[in-house]
C-alpha positions, 0 to 999 in steps of 0.5 A: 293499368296493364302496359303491352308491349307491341313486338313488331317483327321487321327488317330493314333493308336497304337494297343496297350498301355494305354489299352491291344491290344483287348480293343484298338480293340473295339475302332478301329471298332468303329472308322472304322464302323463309317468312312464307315458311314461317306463316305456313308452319306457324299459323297463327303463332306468328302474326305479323311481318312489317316490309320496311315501308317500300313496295319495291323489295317485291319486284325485287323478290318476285323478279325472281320467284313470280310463282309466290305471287299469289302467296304473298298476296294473301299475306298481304290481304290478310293483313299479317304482311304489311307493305307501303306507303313508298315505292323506295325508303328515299333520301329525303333531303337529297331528292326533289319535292316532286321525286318525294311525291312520286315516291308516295303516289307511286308506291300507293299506286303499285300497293292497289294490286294486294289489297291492304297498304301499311298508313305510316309515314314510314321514315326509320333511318332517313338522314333527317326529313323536310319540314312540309312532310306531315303536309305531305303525309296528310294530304295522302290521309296519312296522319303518324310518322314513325322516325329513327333520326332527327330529335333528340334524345337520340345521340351517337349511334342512335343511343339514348342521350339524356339532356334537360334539353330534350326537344321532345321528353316523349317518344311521341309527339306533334310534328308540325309543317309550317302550313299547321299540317300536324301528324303523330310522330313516333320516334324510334328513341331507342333505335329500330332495333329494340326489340331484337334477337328476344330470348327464349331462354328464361334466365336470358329474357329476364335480363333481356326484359329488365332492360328493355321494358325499362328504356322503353318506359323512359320515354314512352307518354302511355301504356303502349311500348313498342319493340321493334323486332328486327335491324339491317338485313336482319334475318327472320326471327323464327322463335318469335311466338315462343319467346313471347311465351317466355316474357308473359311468364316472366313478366305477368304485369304487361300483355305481349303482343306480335303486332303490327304497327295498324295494331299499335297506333290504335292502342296508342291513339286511344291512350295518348295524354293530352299534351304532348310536345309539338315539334315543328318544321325539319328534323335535323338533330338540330339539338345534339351535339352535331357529329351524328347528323350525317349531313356530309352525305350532301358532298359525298361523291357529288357526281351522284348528285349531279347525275340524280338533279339532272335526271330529275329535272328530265323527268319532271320540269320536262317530260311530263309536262312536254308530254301534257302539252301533246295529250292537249293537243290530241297525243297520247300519254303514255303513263306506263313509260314515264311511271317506269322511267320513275322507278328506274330513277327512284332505285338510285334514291334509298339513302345509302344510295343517293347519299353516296355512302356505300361501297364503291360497287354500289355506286358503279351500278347506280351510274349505270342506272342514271344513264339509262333513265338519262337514256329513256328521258331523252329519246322520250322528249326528243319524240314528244317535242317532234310530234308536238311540233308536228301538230303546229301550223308552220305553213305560214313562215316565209319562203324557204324557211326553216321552222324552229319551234321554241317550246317551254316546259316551266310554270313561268314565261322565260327568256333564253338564250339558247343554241341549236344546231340546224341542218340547213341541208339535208341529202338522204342515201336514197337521194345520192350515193353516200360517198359522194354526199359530204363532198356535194355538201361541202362544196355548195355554197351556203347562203347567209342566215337571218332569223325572224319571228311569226310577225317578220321581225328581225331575231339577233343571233350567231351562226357558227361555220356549217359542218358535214355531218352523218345522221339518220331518222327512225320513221314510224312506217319505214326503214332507218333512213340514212343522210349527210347534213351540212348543219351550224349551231345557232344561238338567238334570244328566245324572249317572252317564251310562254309558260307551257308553251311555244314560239316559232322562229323561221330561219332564212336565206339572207345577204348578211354574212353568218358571223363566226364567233372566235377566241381571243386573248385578253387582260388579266382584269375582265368585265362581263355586263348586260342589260342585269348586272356588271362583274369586275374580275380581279386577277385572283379569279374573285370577281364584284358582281353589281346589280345594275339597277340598284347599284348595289355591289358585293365585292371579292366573290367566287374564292376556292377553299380547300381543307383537309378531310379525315372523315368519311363518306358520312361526316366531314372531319377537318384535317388536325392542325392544317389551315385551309388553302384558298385561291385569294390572292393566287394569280389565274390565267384569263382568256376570252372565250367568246364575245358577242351581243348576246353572250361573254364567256371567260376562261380562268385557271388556278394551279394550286399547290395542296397536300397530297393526301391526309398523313399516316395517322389517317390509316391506323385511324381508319383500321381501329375504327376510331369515330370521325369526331376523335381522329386527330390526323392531319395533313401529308408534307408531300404536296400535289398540284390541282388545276381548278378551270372555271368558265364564267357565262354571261347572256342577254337577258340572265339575272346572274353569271353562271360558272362551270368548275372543272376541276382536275383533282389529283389529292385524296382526303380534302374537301374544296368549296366555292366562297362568296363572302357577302358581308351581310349581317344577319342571323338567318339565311334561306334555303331550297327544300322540299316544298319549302323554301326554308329559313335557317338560323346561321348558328346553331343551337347551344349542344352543337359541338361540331366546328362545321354547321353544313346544311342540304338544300336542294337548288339553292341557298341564300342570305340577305340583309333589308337591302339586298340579298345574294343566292346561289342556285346550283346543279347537284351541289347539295351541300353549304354552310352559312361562315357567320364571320361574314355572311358567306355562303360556302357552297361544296364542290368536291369532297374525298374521303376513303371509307364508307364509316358505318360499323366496321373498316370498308374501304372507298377508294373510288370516294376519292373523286380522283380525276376530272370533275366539274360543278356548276352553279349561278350568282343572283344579286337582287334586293330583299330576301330571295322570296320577296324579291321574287329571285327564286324563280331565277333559281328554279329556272336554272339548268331548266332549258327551253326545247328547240325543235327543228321542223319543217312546213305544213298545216297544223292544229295548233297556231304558231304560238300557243300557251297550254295553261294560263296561271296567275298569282304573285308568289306561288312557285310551280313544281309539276304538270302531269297527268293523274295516276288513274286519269285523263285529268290534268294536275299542276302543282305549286306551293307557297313560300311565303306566310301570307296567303294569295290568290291563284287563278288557273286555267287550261283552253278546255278546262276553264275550273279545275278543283282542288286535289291532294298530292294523291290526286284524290278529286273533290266535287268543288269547281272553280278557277280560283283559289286562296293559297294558304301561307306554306301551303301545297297545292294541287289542282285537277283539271278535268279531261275536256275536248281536246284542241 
């Protein structure tokens, strides 16, 4: 049978990477001006132009040339541009479940207003993907995926690598999720690029064309070859029409083709044997000799990072559902603020962005963004929660009063410590000439404070001593309205909290004394304990964490580790020749911090003596472009000292400590971790992914070379014998792996490296993360695995705060104590509350981590059913209040737009 081969023309671009984002610009409209041109003048000679997958390059383009709009749209129904599914070409493993979905939801949303939307899975040089994508993809009715990365037979700089152990012998295959969900894989297995620069020169196309029908056939299972025209920021091919000329007269055996990938896949389809290999779960190039996974962008420039959890975890597990919870109650959603604080958000998410892997330029810009969106998020919560809490009936709360509402934007009922500052008296300029206000302030006395729930019972807490202070109000009628305020930060527990809801507390006068916490010396060893756990630290800053209800203990946790690093912004390469560094054994300052019923705090420091820099070699290493693997540099004689500050938290009502790292980093070229050596036995480990929480093998398979064997993980990792299990969640620490020696987790907290690492010598200094630094994370001991034992929901609540808003007494709508949503199921685990894209009606979400199914019953106050819906939101006409959730499976419900409160 006559073979076609499929040339797609394309390019790949990443918005920003060896240039900054407005550079890369230029070159795009040159790139897009020149495509109109070429459908202008070509007809229909040239076919077809495929837009790498992301809708946002057109805000980038029309931005700055609106008038082609019209044009471009045409292209687009008329199927010769092709567009879509994503907003952006994200990071798969480095941004969460739910910015992967907006990424989808919103890309289709914005595809509408052309016409026509490309139904790939799109993915061609992600750093691997998660294993619950082809469940993602067909819930959006996407069923093939085309990749770059992930399977073999790719190997080092995307070649073809042959081996007998090939996961899949085809470019095409079954990719499976763990729920069953499959999709077509397309696997780039010669690169995206395959098809590139095509002769029009006869004696230079038989060359060209020998070789490449060749490496195509090597792996393609049908008739159907596919040429990918095009690579990074590749310009417009413009001869392509009459190169094709040239191969169907050189080649008569096969029909070339300008096609597109709508084209191809249906010839595909139509032509696909009847087994083909079934790759199941994440891609990760589990298979190959593990230099060329990029893995080690998890570490590069951490601080991106932390700024990108943070962010996502404003958006999602805090503004949206805030802003549900006020549509309930009677406010308005304001989609188009929080779909535009997304994209904001999601244009820190293409992989050489968010993996830190670009130049310094790049990532300079993206803090810029991250505050901005930091910004946005705040302010909008900040009104959402006041006119929520305006909506609640404070009037009933004890005399002179002050009403703090506690409000819980999470999928489960949580206890809290938290901590407000409280204006206890306010004076407004209009009341007082300011000048005199801060000393009338200070000069009154302040009464003594007791706070108590709606029922009158007596809450424990901690005020510190009131300051004077400048504030203003921005009313919604009116003028800035300047004031002083004498206010005091107060700490309470906020216990039995309600899932998608709220308590009120009232503060009042009372005779008792506020108690001011203070600091005070202590030993070298510590204990911190509560109702949960006991921590013994030894004077080396490690520390056994017991759980207080088995009595199970894992000892010597929390040592610092400390390497050289002759890699790049890429990969990790130990420095040659130089063992690690590590904290055991070096002794640490104490302090107590503070202490009191409901929380202990601990302050110790290590000074650690390290070498300053990786040695000369490195640079002459770096200049003649020698691979990562085969650099043999290691470490510099001259030494720097680093000063490694931790603070240990401990409160009524935590499952675990929680640790704050800041580190004062003054040495390049090293990378420093956080061990916690388990002494766990076991082959396999856990850890967060998206919509997964995934079990990995703790060595890897034979091929792997690699010394180091780090994975992704999201919000935490975990490891676990029958008996007990320790995770840690953490807060933008993405990187760990597993020492099989003694079952320990090493969790990355810093990395420095000098050089971006990819085609040519781009130097990084800002990579070195010189200066101060910090990383957080939080220590669950628990029985069982981390899903048996039901810790991740400890895990997931991390670094998620309950809101408290200040407020005054007045009538309300809403009862002093309300929950939203009620949900019940044993082992689901929650990810959103939002409204839909195109409606009024209200979408939660969940999956399920482990392979038996459960039962899920939910429920809104005036919604009692809901139906099943898909990522998209697409509705189904079944009604119901409860549902099977299959093992693996992602869910979604809608509920339908109902009288509000």
């Amino acid at each position: 049978m006559k073979k076609t081969a499929h040339i797609i023309s394309h390019t790949h671009w990443d918005r920003e990477w060896y240039l900054p984002f407005e550079q890369h610009r230029y070159y795009f409209i040159k790139l897009m001006n020149n495509l109109l041109e070429q459908f202008k003048k070509e007809g229909n000679a040239f076919q077809s132009f495929h837009l790498d997958g992301q809708t946002v390059l057109l805000e980038d383009y029309f931005a700055v040339h609106p008038e082609n709009r019209e044009a471009v749209t045409q292209l687009i129904t008329e199927r010769k541009l092709h567009i879509g599914p994503w907003y952006v070409l994200q990071d798969a493993f480095l941004t969460s479940s739910e910015a992967n979905v907006r990424n989808l939801q919103i890309g289709l949303h914005d595809v509408k207003q052309y016409g026509h939307v490309s139904k790939l899975g799109y993915f061609p040089d992600t750093f691997g993907i998660y294993g619950q994508a082809p469940q993602l993809l067909k819930q959006a009715g996407i069923d093939t995926a085309a990749f770059g990365r992930g399977v073999k037979p790719t190997g080092f700089n995307n070649m073809v690598s042959d081996s007998p152990n090939f996961e899949s012998p085809y470019s095409e295959m079954i990719w499976k999720s763990p729920d069953g969900s499959n999709v077509l894989g397309i696997l780039f297995a010669n690169w995206y690029s395959n098809g590139n620069e095509i002769p029009v020169d006869e004696e230079e196309a038989k060359i060209y064309w020998n070789r490449k029908l060749q490496d195509a056939e090597k792996y393609a299972s049908t008739n159907q070859l596919l040429f990918m025209n095009g690579c990074d920021h590749q310009p417009l091919q413009h001869t392509v029409p009459q190169a094709i000329n040239t191969a169907a007269s050189l080649f008569p055996a096969y029909t070339f083709k300008h096609s597109s990938f709508d084209e191809y896949i249906t010839a595909l389809k139509e032509n696909l044997p009847e087994q083909l290999q079934v790759i199941d779960g994440e891609l990760r190039n589990q298979r190959t000799d593990g230099w060329s996974t990029l893995v080690n962008t998890a570490s590069s420039r951490i601080y991106l990072k932390q700024w990108n959890n943070r962010c996502q975890t404003l958006l999602e597990k805090i503004a949206e559902p805030l802003a549900v919870m006020d549509f309930l109650a009677g406010g308005k959603y304001p989609r188009e603020y929080l779909r535009f604080m997304w994209k904001s958000l999601m244009k820190n998410h293409p992989h050489d962005s968010i993996c830190g892997c670009s130049i310094d330029e790049v990532h300079r810009e993206m803090i810029t963004r991250f505050e901005a969106v930091s910004q946005m998020g705040e302010v909008f919560v900040q009104e959402h929660a006041a006119k929520l809490a305006d909506k609640v009936d404070t009037s009933g709360g004890p005399e002179d009063g002050i009403p703090l509402i506690v409000l819980n934007t999470t999928g489960w009922d949580k206890n809290e410590v938290v901590t407000k500052t409280v204006d206890l008296k306010v004076v407004y300029f209009s009341e007082m000439h300011f000048e005199q206000i801060p000393a009338y302030l200070k000069e009154e006395e302040t009464s003594a404070y007791r706070l108590v729930d709606e029922a009158g019972n007596n809450i424990e807490c901690f005020m510190e001593k009131p300051v004077v202070e400048f504030g203003y109000d921005l009313p919604d009628d009116k003028f800035r309205q300047p004031y002083f305020a004498k206010r005091a930060k107060l700490s309470f527990v906020a216990e039995d909290i309600p899932a998608f809801g709220y308590k009120t507390f009232y503060l009042i006068p009372s005779e008792q004394p506020e108690v001011v916490m203070q600091e005070q010396a202590v030993n070298d060893e510590m204990e911190m304990e509560n109702e949960y756990v006991h921590i013994l630290f030894h004077e080396d800053g490690t520390y056994n964490l017991t759980d207080k209800a088995t009595g199970k203990t894992l000892t010597q946790l929390g040592i610092y580790e400390n390497t050289g690093d002759v890699g790049n912004e890429y990969m990790f390469k130990e420095a040659n020749n130089h063992p690690p560094i590590t904290t055991k054994g070096v002794r640490a300052e104490f302090s107590l911090m503070e202490q009191t019923a409901l929380r202990t705090v601990v302050e110790f420091t290590h000074t650690l003596t390290i070498p300053a820099s990786a040695d000369e070699q490195l640079e002459m290493e770096r200049n003649s472009l020698i691979w990562h693997k085969e650099r043999q540099a290691g470490r510099s004689s001259e030494t720097k000292t680093i000063t490694l500050r931790t603070t240990a938290t401990l409160e009524k009502g935590m499952k675990g400590p929680i640790f704050k790292l800041i580190i004062d980093n003054q040495a390049t070229d090293h990378r420093l971790r956080v061990l916690f050596p388990t002494k766990l036995k076991t082959d396999t480990h856990y850890a967060d992914s998206i919509f997964e929480i995934v079990s990995r093998p703790n060595t890897p398979d034979p091929e792997w070379e690699n010394p180091s064997f780090c994975h992704h993980q999201q919000r935490f990792a975990s490891i676990a014998d029958n008996e007990v299990g320790l995770t840690v969640a953490t807060d933008g620490l993405q990187e760990y792996e597993i020492l099989q020696a003694d079952g320990t987790i090493a969790v990355t907290v810093l990395r420095s490296v000098a050089e971006l690492g990819d085609w040519g010598y781009f130097p990084t200094p800002e990579a070195q993360c010189l200066g101060i630094h910090s990383a957080e994370w939080q220590v669950l001991l628990h029985e069982k695995d981390v899903i048996g034992a039901n810790a991740y929901v400890d895990a997931y609540q991390y670094k998620v705060p309950l809101q408290v808003i200040q407020t005054n007494a007045h009538k309300g709508i809403l009862p002093s104590e309300h929950r939203f949503v009620k949900w019940e199921s044993e082992g689901l685990a929650w990810t959103s509350m939002k409204l839909a894209e195109e409606s009024d009606d209200v979408m939660l979400r969940w999956f399920n981590p482990a392979a038996s199914s459960v039962h899920l019953k939910a429920s809104l106050e005036t919604a009692a059913n809901s139906y099943k819906s898909t990522i998209i939101e697409e509705q189904s006409n079944h009604s119901s209040n409860q549902y099977i959730v299959a093992g693996y499976e992602i869910i979604t419900l809608g509920f339908r737009k109902g009288e509000r409160l």
